[in-house]
Backbone as CSV, one residue per row, in Angstrom:
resi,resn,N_x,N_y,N_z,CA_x,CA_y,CA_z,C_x,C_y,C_z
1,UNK,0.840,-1.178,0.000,0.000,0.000,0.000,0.890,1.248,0.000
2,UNK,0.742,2.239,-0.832,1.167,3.182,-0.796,0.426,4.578,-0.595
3,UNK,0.989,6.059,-0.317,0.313,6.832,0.174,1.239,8.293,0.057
4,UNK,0.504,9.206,0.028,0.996,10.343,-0.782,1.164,11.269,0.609
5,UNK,2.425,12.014,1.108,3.039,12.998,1.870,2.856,14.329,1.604
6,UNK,2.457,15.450,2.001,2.783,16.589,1.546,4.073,17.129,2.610
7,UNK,5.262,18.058,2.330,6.199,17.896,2.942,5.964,19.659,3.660
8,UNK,6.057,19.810,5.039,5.437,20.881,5.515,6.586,21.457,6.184
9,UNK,7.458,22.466,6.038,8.671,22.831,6.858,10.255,22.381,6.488
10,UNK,11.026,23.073,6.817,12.276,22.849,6.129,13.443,21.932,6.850
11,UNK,12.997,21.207,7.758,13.924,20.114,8.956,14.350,19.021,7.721
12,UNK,13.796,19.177,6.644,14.788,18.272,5.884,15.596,18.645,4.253
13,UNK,15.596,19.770,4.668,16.584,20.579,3.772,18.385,20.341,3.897
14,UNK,18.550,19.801,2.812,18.012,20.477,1.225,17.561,19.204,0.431
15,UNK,17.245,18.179,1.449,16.765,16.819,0.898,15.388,16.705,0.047
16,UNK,14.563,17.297,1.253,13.238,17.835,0.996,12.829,18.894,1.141
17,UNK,11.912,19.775,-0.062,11.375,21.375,0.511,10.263,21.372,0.934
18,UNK,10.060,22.193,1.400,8.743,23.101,2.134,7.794,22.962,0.719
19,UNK,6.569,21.707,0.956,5.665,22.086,-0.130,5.836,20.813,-1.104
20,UNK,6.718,19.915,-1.076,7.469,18.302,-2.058,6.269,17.738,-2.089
21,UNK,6.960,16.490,-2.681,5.667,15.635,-2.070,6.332,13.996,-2.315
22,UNK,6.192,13.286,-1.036,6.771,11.902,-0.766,5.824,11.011,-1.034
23,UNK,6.187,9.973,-1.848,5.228,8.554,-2.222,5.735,7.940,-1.216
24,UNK,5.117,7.179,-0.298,5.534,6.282,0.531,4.700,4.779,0.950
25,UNK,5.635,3.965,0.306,5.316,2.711,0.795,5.080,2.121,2.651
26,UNK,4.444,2.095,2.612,3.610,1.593,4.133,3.288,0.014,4.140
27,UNK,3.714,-0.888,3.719,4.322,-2.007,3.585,5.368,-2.327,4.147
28,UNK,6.118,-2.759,5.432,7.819,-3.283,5.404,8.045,-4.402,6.105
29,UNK,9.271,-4.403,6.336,9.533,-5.475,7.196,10.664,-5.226,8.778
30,UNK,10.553,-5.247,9.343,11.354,-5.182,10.987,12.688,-4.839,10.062
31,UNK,13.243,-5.516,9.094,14.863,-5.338,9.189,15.154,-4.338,8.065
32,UNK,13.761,-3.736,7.678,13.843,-2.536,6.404,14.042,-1.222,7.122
33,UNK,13.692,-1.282,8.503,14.558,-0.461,9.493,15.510,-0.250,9.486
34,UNK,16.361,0.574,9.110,17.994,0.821,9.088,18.269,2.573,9.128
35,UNK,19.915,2.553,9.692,20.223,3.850,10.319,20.300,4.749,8.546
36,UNK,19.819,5.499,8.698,20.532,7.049,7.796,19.219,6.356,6.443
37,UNK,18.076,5.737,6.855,16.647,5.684,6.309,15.936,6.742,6.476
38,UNK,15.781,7.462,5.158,14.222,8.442,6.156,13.205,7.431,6.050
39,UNK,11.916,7.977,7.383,11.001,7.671,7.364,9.927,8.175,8.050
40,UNK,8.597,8.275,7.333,7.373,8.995,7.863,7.084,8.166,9.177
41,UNK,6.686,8.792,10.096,6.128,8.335,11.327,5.108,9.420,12.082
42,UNK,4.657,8.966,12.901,3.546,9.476,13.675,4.096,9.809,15.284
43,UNK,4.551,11.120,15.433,4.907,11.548,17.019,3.701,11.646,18.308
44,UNK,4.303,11.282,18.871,2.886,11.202,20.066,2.579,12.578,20.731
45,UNK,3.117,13.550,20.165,2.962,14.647,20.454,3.138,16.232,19.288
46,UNK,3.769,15.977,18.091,3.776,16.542,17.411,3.331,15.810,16.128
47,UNK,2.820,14.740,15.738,2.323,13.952,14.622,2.836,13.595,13.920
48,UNK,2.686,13.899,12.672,3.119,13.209,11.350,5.022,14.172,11.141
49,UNK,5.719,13.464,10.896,7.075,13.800,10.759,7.467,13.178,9.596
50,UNK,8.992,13.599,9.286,9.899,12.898,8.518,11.090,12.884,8.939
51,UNK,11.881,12.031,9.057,13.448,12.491,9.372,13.846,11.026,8.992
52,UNK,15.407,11.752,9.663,15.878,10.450,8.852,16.631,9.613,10.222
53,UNK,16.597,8.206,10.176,16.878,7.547,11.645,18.305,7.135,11.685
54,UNK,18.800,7.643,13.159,20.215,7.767,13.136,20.592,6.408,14.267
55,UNK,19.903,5.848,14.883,19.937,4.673,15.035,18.960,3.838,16.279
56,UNK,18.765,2.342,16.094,18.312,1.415,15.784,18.135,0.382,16.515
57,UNK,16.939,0.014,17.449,17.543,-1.086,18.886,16.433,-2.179,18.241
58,UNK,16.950,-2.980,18.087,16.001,-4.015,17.582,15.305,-4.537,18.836
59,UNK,16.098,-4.818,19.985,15.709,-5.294,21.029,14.102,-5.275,21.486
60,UNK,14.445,-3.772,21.435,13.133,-2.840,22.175,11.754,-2.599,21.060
61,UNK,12.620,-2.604,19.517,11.624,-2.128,18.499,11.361,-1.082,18.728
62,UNK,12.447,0.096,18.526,12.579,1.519,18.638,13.333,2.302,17.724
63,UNK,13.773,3.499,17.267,14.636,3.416,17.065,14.772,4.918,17.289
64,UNK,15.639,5.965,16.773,15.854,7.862,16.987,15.674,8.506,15.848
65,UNK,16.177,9.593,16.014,15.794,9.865,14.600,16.255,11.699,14.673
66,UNK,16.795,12.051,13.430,17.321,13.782,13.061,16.759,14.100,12.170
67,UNK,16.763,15.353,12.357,16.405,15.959,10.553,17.643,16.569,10.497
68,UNK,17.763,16.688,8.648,18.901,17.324,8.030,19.510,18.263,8.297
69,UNK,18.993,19.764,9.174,19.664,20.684,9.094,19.487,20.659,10.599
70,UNK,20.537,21.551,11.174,20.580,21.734,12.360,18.733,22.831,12.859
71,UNK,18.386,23.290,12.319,17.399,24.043,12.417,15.837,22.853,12.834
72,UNK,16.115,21.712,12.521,15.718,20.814,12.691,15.116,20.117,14.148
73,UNK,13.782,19.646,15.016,13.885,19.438,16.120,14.384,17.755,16.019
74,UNK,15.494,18.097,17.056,16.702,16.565,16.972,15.926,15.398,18.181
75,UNK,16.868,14.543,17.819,16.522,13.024,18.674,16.448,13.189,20.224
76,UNK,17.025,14.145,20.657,16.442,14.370,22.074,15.502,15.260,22.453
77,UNK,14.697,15.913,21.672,13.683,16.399,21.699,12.417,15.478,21.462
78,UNK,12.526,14.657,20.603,11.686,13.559,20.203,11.655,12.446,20.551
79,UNK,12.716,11.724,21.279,12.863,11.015,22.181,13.002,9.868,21.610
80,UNK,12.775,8.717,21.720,12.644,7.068,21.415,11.338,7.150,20.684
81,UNK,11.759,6.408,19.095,9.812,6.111,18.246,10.204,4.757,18.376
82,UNK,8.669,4.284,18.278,8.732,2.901,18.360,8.125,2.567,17.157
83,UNK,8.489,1.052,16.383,8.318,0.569,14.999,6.792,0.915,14.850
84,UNK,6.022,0.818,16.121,4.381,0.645,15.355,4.314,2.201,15.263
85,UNK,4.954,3.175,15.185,4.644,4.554,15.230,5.225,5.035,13.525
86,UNK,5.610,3.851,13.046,6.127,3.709,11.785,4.847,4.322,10.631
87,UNK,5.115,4.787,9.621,3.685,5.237,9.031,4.312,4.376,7.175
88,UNK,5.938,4.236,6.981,6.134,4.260,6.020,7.808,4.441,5.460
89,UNK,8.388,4.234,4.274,9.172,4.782,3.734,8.896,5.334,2.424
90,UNK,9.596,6.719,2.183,10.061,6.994,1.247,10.106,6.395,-0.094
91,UNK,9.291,6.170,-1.361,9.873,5.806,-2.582,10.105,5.652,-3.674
92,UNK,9.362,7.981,-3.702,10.000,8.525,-4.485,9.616,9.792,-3.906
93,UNK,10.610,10.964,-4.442,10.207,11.915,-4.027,9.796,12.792,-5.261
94,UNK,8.726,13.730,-5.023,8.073,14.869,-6.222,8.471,16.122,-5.660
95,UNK,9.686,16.650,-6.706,9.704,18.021,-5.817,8.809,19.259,-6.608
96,UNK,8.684,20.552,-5.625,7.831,21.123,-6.446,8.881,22.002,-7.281
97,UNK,7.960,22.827,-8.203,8.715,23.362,-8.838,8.483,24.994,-8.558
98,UNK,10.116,25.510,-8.913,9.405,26.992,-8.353,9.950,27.834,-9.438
């Protein structure tokens, strides 16, 4: 199953702009989890995100996660996501045009 992103804010510049738009497969598997993956997820307090995950506890089924630019809110602000908070990957991106 796949599913269409609109990309809202610049935490993943110059990867992604303000306004893109991400196809994302919502289909995976536990070990399609991997570090320096972006991926859409769902924050338990700020919602729908993107960043990209900087690393990976299989143990727990968790993993962290940055966005690209320092302007970005980082992995200790956001704390530990867990796999079911997973929404998707990335797999293709539409940028807009300006």
């Amino acid at each position: 199953m796949i599913k269409i992103y609109k990309i809202k804010g610049d935490s993943m510049l110059p990867e992604y702009k303000n306004n893109d738009y991400l196809i994302v497969l919502r289909l995976f598997r536990e070990n399609s989890i991997k570090k320096n993956r972006n991926t859409v997820f769902i924050h338990s307090k700020l919602g729908l995100l993107v960043k990209k995950i900087s690393s990976v506890n299989y143990t727990d089924k968790s993993f962290y996660v940055n966005g690209n630019n320092n302007l970005s809110i980082q992995s200790k602000m956001l704390g530990k996501i867990n796999f079911s908070q997973i929404e998707g990957f990335p797999i293709l991106h539409i940028k807009k045009f300006y």
